[in-house]
Biotite code that builds the C-alpha atoms (Angstrom):
import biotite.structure as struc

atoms = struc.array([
    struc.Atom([61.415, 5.169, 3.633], chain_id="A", res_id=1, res_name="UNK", atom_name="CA", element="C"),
    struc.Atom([58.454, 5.984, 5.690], chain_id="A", res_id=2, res_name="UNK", atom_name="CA", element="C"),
    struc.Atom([58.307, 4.701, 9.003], chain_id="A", res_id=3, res_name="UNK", atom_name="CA", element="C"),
    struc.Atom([55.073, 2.292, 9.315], chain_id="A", res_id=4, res_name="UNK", atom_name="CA", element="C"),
    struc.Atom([52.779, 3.556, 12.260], chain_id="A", res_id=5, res_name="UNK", atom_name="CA", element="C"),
    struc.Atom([51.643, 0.085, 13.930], chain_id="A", res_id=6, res_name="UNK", atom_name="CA", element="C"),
    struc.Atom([49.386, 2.518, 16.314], chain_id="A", res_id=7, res_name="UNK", atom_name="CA", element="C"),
    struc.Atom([47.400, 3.397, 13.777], chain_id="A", res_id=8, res_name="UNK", atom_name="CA", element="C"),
    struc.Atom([45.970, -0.087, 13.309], chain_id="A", res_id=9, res_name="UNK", atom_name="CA", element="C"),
    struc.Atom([46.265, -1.256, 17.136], chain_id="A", res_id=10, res_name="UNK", atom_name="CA", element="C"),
    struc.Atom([46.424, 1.172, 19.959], chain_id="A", res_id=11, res_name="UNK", atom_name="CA", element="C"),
    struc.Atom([47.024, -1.614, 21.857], chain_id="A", res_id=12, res_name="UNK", atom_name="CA", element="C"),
    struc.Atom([49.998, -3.255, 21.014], chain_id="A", res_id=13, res_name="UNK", atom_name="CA", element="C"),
    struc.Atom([52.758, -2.567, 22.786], chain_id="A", res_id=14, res_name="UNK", atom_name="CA", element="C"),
    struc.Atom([56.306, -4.114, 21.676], chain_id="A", res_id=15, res_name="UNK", atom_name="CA", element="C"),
    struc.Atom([57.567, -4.867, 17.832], chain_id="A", res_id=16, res_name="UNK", atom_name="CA", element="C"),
    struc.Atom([60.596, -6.322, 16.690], chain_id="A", res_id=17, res_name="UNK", atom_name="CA", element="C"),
    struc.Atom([62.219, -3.453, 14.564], chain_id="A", res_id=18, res_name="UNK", atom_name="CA", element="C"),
    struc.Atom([65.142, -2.566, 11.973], chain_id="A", res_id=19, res_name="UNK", atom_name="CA", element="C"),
    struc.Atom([67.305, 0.511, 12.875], chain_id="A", res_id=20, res_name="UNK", atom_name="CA", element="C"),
    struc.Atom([66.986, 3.187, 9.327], chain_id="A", res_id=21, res_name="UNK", atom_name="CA", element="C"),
    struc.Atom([68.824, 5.864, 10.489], chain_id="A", res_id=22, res_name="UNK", atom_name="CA", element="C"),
    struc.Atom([70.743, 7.176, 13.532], chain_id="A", res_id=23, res_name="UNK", atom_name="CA", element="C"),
    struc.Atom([72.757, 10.192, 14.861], chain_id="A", res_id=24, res_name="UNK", atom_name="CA", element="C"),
    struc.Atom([72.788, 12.773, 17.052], chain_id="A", res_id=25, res_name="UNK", atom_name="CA", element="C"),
    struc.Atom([69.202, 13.485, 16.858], chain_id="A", res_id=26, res_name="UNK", atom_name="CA", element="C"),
    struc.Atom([67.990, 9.802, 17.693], chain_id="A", res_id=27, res_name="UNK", atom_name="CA", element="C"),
    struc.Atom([66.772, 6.830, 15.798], chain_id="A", res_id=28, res_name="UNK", atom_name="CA", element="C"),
    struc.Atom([64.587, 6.364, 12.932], chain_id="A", res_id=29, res_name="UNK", atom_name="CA", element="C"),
    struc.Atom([63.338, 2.466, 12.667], chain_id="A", res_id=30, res_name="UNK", atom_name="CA", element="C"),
    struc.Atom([60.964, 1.085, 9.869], chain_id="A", res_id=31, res_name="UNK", atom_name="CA", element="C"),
    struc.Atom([58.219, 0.288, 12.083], chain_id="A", res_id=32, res_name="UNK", atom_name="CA", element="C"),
    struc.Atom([57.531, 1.400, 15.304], chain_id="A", res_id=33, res_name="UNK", atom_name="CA", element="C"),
    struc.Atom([54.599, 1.101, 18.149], chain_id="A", res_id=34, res_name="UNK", atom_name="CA", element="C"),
    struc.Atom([55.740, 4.870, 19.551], chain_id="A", res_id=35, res_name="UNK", atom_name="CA", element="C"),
    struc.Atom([53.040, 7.560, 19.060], chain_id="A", res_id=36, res_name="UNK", atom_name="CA", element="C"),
    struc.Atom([54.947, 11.014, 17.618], chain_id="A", res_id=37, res_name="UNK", atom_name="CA", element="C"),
    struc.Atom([53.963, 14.062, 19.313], chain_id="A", res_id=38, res_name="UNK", atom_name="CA", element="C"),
    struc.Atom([50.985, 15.528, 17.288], chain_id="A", res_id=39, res_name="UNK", atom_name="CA", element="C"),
    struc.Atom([47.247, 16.580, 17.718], chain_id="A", res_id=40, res_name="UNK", atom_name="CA", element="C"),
    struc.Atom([47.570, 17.651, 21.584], chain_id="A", res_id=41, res_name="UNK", atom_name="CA", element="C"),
    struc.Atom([49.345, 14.461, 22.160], chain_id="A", res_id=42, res_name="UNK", atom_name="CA", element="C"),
    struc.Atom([52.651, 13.971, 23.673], chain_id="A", res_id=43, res_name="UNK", atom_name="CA", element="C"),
    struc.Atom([55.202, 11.504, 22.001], chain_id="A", res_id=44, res_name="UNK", atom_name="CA", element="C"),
    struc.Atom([55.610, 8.223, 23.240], chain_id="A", res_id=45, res_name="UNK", atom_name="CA", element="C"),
    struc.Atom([58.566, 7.207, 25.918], chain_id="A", res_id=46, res_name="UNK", atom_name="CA", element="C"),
    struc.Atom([59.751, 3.437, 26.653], chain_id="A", res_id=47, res_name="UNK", atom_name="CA", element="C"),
    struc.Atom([62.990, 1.448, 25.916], chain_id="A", res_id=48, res_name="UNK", atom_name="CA", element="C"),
    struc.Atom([64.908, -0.388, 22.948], chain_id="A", res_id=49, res_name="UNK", atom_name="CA", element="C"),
    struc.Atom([65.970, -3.647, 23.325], chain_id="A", res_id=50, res_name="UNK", atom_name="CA", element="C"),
    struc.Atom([69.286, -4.898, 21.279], chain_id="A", res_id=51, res_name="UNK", atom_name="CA", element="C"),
    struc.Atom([69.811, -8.354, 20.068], chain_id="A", res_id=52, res_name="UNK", atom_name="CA", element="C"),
    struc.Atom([72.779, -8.545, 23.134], chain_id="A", res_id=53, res_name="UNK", atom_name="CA", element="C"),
    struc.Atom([69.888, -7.544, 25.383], chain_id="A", res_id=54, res_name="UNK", atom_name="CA", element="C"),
    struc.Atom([70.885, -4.170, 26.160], chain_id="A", res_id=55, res_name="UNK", atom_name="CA", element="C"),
    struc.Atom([68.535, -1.441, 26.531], chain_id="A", res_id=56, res_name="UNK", atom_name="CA", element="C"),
    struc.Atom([68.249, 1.920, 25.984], chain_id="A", res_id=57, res_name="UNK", atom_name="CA", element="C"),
    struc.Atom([65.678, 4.992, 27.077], chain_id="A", res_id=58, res_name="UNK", atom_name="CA", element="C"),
    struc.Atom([63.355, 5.969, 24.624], chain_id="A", res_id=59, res_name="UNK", atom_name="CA", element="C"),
    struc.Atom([62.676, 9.761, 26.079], chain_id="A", res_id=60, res_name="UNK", atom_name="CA", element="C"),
    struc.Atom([60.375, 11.390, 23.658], chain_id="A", res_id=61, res_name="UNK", atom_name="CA", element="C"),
    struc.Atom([58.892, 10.340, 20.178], chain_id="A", res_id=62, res_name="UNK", atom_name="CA", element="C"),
    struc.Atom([58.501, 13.384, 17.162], chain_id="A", res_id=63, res_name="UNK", atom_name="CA", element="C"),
    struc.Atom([58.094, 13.354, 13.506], chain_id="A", res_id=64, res_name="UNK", atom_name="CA", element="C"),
    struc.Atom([61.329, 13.634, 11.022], chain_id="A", res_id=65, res_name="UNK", atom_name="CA", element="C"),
    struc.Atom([61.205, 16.817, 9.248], chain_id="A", res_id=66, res_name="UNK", atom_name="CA", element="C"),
    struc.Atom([59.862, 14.468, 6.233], chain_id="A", res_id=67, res_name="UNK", atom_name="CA", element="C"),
    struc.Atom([57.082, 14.466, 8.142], chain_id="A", res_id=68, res_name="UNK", atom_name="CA", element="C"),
    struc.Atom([56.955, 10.394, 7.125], chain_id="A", res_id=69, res_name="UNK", atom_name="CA", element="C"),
    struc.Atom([59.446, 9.245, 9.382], chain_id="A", res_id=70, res_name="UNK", atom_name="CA", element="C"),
    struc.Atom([59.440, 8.832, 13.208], chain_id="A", res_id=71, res_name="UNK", atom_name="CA", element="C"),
    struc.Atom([62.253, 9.750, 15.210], chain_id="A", res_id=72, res_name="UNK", atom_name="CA", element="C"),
    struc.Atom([62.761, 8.063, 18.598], chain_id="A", res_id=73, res_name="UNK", atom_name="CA", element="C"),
    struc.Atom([65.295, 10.119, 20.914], chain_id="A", res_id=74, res_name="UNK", atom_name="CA", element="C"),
    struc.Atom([67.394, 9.237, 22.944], chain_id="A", res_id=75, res_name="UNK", atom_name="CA", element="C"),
    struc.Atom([70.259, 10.292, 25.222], chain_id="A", res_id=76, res_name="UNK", atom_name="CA", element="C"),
    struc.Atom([72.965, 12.349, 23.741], chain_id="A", res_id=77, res_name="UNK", atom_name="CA", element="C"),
    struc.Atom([75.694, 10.053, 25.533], chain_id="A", res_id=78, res_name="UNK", atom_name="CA", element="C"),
    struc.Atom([73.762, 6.544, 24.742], chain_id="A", res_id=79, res_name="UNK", atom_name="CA", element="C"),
    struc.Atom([75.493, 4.492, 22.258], chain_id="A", res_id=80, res_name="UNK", atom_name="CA", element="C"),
    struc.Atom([73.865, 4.115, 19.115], chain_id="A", res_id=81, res_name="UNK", atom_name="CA", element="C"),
    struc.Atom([72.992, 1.040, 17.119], chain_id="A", res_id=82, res_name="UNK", atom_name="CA", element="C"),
    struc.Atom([74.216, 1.273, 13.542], chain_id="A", res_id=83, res_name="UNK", atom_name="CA", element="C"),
    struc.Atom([71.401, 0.886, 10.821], chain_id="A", res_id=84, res_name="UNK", atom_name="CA", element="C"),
    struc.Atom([70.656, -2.100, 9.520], chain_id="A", res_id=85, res_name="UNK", atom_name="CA", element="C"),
    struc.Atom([70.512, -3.675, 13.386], chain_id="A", res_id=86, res_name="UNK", atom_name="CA", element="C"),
    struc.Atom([67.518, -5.654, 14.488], chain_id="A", res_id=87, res_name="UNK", atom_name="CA", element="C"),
    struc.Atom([66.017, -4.355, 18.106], chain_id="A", res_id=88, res_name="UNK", atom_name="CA", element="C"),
    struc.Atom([63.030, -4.742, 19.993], chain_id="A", res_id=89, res_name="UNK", atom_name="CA", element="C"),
    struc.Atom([60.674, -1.654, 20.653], chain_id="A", res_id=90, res_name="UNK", atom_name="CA", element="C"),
    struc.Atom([58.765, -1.513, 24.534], chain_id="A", res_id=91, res_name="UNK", atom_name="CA", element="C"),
    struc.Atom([56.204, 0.741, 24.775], chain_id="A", res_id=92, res_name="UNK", atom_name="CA", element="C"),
    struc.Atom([55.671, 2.693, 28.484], chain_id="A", res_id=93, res_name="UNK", atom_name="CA", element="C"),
    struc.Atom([51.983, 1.404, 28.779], chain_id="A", res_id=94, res_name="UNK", atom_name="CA", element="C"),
    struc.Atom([50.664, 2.710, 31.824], chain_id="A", res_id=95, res_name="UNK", atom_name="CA", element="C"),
    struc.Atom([51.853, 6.326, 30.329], chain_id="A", res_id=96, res_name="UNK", atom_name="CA", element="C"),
    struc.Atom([50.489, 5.405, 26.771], chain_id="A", res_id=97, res_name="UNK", atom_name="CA", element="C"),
    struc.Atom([47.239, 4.083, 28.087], chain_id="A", res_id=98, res_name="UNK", atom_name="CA", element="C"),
    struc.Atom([46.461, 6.809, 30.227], chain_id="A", res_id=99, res_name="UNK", atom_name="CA", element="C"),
    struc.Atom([46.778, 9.932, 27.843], chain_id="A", res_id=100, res_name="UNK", atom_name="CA", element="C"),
    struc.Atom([44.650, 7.228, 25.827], chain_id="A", res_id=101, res_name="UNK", atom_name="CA", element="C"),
    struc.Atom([42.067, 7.221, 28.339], chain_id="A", res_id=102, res_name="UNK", atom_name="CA", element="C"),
    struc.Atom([42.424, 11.099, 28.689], chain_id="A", res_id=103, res_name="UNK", atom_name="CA", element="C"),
    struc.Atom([42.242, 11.286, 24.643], chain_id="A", res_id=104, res_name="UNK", atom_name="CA", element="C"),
    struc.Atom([38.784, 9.776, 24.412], chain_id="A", res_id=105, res_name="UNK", atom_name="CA", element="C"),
    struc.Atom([37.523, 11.913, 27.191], chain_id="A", res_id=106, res_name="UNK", atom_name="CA", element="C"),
    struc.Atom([38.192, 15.087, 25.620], chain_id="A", res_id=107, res_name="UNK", atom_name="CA", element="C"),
    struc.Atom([36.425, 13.686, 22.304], chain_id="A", res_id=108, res_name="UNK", atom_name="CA", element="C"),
    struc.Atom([33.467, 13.390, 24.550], chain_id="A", res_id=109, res_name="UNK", atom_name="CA", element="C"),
    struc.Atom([34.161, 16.942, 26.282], chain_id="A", res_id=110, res_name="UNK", atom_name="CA", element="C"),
    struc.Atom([33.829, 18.305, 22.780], chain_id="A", res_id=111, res_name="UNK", atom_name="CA", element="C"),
    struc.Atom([30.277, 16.658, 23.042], chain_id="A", res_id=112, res_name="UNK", atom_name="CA", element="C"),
    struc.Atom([29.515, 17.703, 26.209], chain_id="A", res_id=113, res_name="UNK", atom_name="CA", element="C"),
    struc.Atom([30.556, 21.449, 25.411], chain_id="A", res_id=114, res_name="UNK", atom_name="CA", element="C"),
    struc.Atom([29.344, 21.778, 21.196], chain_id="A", res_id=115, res_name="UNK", atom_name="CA", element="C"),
    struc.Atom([31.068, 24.824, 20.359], chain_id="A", res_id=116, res_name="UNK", atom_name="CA", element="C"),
    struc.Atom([34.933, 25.549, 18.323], chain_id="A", res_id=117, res_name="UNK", atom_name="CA", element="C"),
    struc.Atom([37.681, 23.663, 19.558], chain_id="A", res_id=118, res_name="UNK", atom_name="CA", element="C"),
    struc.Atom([40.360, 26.577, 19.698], chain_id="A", res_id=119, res_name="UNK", atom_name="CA", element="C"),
    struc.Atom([43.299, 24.412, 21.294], chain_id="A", res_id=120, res_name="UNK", atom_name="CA", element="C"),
    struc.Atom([43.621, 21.549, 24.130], chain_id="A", res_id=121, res_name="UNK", atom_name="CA", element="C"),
    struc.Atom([46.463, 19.423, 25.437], chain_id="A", res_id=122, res_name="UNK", atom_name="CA", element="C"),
    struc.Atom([46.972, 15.762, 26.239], chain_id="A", res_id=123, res_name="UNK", atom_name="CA", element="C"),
    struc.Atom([48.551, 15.206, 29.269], chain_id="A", res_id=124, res_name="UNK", atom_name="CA", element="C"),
    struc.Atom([48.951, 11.871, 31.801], chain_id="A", res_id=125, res_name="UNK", atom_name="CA", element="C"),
    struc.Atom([45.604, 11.744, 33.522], chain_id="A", res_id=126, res_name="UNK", atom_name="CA", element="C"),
    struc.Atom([44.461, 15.426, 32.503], chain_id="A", res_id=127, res_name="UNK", atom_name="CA", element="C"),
    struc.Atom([43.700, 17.110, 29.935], chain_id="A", res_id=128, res_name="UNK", atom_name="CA", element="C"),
    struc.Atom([42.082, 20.480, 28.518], chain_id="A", res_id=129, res_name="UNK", atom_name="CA", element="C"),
    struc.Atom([40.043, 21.613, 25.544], chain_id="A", res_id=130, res_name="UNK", atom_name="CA", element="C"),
    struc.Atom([39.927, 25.357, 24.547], chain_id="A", res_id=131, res_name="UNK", atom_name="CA", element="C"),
    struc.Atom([36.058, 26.433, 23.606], chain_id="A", res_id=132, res_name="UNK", atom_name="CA", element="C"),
    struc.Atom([35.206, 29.535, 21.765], chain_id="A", res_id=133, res_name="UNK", atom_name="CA", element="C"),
    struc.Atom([32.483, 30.413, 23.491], chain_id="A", res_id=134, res_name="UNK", atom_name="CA", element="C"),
    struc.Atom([30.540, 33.810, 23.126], chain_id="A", res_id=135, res_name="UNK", atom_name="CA", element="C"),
    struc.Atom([28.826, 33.628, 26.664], chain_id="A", res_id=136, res_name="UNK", atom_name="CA", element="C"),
    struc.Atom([30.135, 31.760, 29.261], chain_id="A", res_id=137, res_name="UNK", atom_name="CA", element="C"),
    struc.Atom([27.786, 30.151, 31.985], chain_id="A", res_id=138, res_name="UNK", atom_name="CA", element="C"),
    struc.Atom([29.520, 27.061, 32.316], chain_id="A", res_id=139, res_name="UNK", atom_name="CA", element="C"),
    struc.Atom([29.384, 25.211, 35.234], chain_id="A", res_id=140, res_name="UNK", atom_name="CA", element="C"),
    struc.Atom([31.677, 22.432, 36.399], chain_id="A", res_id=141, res_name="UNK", atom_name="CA", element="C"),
    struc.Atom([29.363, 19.815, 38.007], chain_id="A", res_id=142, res_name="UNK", atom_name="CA", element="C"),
    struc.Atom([26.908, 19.862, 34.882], chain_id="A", res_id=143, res_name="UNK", atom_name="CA", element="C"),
    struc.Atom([29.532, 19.375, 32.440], chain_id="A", res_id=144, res_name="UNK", atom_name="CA", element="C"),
    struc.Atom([30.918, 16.405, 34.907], chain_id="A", res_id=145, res_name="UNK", atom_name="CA", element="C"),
    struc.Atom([27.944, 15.133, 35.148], chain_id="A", res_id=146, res_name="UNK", atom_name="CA", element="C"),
    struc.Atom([27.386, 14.969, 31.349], chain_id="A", res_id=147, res_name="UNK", atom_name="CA", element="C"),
    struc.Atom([30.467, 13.763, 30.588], chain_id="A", res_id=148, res_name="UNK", atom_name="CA", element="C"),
    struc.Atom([30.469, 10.377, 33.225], chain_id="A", res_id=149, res_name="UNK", atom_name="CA", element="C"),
    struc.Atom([27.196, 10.222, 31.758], chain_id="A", res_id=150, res_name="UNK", atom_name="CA", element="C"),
    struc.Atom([28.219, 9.221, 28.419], chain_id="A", res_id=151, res_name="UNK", atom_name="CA", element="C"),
    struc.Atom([31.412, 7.428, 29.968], chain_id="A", res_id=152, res_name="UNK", atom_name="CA", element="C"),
    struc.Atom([29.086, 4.957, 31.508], chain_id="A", res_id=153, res_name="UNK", atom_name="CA", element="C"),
    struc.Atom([27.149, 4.160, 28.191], chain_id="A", res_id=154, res_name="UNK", atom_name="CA", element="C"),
    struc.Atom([30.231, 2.103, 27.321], chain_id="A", res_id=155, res_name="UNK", atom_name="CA", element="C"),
    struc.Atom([30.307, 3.094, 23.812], chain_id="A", res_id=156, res_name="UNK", atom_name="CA", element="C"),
    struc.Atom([32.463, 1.430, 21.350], chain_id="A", res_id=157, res_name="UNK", atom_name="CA", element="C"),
    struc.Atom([35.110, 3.546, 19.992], chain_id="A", res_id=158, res_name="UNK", atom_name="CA", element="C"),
    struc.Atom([36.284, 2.518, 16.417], chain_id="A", res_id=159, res_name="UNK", atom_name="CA", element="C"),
    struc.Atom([38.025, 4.383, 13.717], chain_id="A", res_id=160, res_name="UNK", atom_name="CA", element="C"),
    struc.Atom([38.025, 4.048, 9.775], chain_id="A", res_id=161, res_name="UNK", atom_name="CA", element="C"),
    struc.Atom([39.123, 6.158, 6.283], chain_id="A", res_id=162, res_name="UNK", atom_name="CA", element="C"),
    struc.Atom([36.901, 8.605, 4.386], chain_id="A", res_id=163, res_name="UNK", atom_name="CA", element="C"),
    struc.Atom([39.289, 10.578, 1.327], chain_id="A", res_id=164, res_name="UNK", atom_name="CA", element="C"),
    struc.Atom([40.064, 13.666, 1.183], chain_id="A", res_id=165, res_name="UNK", atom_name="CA", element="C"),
    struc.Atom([37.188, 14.889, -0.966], chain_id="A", res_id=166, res_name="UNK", atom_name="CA", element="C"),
    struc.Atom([34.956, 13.428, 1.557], chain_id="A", res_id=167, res_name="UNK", atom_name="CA", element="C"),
    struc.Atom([36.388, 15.415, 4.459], chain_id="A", res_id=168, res_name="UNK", atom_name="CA", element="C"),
    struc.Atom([35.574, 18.349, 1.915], chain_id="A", res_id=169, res_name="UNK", atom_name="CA", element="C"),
    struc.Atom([32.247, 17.664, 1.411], chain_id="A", res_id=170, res_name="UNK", atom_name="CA", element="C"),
    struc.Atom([31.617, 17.551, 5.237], chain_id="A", res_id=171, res_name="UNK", atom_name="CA", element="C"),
    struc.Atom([33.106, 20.128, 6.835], chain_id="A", res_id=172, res_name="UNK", atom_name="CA", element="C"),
    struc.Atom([31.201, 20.112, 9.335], chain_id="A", res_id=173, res_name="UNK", atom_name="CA", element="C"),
    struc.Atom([33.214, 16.771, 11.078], chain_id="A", res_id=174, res_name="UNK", atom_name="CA", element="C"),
    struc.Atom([36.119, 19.063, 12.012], chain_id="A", res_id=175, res_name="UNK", atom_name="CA", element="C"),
    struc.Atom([35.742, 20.930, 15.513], chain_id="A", res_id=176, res_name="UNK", atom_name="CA", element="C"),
    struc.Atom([39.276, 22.356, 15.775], chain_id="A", res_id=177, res_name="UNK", atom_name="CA", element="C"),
    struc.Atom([39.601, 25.695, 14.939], chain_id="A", res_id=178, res_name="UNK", atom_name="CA", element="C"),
    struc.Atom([43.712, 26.322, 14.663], chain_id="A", res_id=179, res_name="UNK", atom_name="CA", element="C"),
    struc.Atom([44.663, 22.759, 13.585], chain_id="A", res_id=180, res_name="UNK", atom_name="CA", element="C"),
    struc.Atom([43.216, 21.253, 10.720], chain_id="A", res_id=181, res_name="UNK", atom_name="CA", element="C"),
    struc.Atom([43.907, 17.468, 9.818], chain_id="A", res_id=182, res_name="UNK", atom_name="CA", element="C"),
    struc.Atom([46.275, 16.365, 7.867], chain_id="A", res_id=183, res_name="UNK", atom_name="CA", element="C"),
    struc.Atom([45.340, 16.124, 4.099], chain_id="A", res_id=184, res_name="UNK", atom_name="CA", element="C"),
    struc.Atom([47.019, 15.604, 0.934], chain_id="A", res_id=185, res_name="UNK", atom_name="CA", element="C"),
    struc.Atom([47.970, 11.997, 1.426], chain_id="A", res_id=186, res_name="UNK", atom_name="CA", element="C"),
    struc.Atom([44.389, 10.663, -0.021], chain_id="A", res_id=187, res_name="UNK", atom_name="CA", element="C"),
    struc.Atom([42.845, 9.653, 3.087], chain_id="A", res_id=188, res_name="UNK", atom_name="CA", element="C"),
    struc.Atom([42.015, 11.240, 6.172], chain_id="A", res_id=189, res_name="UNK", atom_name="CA", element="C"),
    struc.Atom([41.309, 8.843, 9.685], chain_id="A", res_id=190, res_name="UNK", atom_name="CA", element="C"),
    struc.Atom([38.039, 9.153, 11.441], chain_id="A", res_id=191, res_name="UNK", atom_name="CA", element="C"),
    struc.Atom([37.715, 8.315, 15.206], chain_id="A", res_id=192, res_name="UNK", atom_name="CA", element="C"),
    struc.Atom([33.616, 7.132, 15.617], chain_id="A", res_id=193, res_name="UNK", atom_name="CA", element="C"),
    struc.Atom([32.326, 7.211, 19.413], chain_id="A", res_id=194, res_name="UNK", atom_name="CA", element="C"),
    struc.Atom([29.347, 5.133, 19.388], chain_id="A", res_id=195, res_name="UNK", atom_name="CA", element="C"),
    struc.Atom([25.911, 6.752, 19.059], chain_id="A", res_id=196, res_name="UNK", atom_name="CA", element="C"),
    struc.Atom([27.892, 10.214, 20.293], chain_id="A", res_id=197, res_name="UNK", atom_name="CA", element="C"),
    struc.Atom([31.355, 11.556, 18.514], chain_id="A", res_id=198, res_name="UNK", atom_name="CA", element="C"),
    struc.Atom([32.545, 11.642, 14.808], chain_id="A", res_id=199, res_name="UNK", atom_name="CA", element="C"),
    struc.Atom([35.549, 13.517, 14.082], chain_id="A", res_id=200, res_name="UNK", atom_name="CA", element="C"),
    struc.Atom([39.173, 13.461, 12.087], chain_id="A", res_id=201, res_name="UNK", atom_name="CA", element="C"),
    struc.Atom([42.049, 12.240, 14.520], chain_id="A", res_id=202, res_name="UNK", atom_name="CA", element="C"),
    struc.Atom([44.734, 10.883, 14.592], chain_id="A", res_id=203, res_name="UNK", atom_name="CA", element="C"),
    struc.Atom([45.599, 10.187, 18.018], chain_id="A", res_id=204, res_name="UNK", atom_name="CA", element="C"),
    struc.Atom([45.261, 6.752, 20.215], chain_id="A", res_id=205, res_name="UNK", atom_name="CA", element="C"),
    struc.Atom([42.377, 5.816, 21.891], chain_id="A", res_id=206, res_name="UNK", atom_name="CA", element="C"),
    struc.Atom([40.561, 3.325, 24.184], chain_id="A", res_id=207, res_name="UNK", atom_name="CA", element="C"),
    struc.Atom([37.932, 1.203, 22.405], chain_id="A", res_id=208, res_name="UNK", atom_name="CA", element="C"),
    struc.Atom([35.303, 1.835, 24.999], chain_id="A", res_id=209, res_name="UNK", atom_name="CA", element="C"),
    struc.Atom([34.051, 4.571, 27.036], chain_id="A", res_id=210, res_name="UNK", atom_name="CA", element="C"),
    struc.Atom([33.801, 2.595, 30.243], chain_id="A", res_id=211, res_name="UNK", atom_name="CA", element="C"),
    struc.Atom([37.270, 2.329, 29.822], chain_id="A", res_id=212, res_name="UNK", atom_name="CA", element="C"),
    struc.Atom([38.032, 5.818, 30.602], chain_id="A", res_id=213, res_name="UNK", atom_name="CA", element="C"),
    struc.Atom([36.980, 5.695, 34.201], chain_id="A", res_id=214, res_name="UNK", atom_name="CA", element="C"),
    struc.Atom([35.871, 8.581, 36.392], chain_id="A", res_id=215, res_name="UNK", atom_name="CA", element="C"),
    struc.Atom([36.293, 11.836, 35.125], chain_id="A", res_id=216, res_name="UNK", atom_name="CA", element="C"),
    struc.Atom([36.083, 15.341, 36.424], chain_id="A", res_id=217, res_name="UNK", atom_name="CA", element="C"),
    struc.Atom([36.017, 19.101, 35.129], chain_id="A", res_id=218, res_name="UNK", atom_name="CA", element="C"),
    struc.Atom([38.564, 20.510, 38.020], chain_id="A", res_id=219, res_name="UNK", atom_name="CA", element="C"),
    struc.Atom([38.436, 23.902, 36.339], chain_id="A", res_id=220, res_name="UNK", atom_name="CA", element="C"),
    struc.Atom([36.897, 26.071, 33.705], chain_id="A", res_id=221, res_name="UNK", atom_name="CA", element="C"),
    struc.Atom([39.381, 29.652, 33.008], chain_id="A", res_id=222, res_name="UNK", atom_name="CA", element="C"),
    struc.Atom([38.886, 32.520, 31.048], chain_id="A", res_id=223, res_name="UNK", atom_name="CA", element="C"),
    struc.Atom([41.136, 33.303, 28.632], chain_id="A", res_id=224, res_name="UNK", atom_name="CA", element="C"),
    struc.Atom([39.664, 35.734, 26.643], chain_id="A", res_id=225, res_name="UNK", atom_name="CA", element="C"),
    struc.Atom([36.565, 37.568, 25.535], chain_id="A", res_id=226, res_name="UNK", atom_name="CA", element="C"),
    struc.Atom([34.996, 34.335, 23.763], chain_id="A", res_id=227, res_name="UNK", atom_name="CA", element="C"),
    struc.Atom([37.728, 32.114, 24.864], chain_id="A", res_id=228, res_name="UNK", atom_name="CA", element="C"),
    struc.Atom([37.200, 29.498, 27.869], chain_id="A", res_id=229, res_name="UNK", atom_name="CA", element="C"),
    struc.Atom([39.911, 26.123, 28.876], chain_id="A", res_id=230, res_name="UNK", atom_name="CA", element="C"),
    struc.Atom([38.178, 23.106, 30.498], chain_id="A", res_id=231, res_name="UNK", atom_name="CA", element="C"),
    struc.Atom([40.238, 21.246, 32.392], chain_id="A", res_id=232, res_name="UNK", atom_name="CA", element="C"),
    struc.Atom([39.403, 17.682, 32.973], chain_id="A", res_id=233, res_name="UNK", atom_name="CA", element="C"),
    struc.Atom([41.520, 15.235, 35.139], chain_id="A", res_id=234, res_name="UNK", atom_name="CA", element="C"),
    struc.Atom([40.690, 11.033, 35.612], chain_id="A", res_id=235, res_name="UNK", atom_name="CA", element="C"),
    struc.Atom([40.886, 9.459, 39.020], chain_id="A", res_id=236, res_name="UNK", atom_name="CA", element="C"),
])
């Protein structure tokens, strides 16, 4: 049974009651679940489980099932398991959720900032990078800061909706990653819309307005190839 992905709908919520699917030595597989997998440049979710005798235990990392449909939530290799069928409460860790949020949405706009490939990038807790293919390099951190706050401070509204497959095909164009392609084959493919600025396949979390992000800054832009350049951005 696939594992329904209440992030996908709200970003925002963070707690669920739960029914434990599956557990063993890997971790726990529930039928709903608040916890962002690891995928996209984003890390997995961490926070705790709450049992109907009011125990807890660690959620350290969230990943996909090799199903690919089901989420698996580990947890320590000496923590007790609950057996399936059990009732339990999920707790996100917002402050960690809501800043790689906040970091999420900033690269979307770094992409903006900087229109060329997208040839990798990380997620991380209040930084972040995007890797540009970019044949001549001339970049310059303080412009690129300065663009990006620029369009931080519009306040955009960030939304996302469904387009199918076929129209993903038809508009190529709306995909900026080079290496990683989104996910297809399941009918529909989710769009994240920035206001007036961004529309691309993703399907990370986000914040639902620029402003939201705060202050960024480009701390560094590398080499790392001929054509190849990683902007790093951090949020104060």
């Amino acid at each position: 049974m696939p594992t329904e992905l209440l992030f996908r709908g709200d970003a925002y919520l963070r707690e669920t009651e739960a029914r434990i699917v599956a557990a063993d030595e890997t971790g726990l597989v529930l039928d709903r679940t608040v916890f962002y997998a690891q995928g996209g440049g984003q890390p997995g979710d961490r926070g705790r489980l709450v049992r109907e005798d009011g125990t807890e235990i660690a959620v350290l990392d969230t990943v996909y099932g090799a199903d690919k449909c089901t989420v698996l939530h580990r947890i320590g290799p000496d923590t007790a398991r609950p057996a399936p069928g059990e009732r339990v409460r999920l707790v996100l860790d917002w402050p960690l959720r809501h800043a790689r949020m906040r970091v999420h949405t900033a690269l979307h706009l770094l992409s903006v900032a900087l229109p060329y490939p997208v040839t990798g990038g990380s997620i991380g807790d209040g930084e972040g990078r995007l890797d540009f293919d970019i044949p001549d390099a001339g970049l310059d951190k303080e412009t690129v800061t300065a663009q990006l706050r620029e369009m931080i401070e519009r306040d955009a509204a960030v939304s996302e909706r469904w387009i199918s497959d076929e129209e993903l095909e038809a508009n190529p164009g709306l995909v900026k990653t080079m290496s990683v392609k989104p996910p297809m084959g399941s009918g529909r493919v989710r769009l994240v819309a920035i206001d007036g600025l961004d529309l691309q396949p993703c399907g990370g979390t986000h914040v639902r307005r620029t402003g939201e992000i705060g202050a960024a800054t480009i701390t560094a832009i590398e080499k790392k190839g001929k054509q190849n350049r990683r902007v790093r951005l951090s949020l104060a």
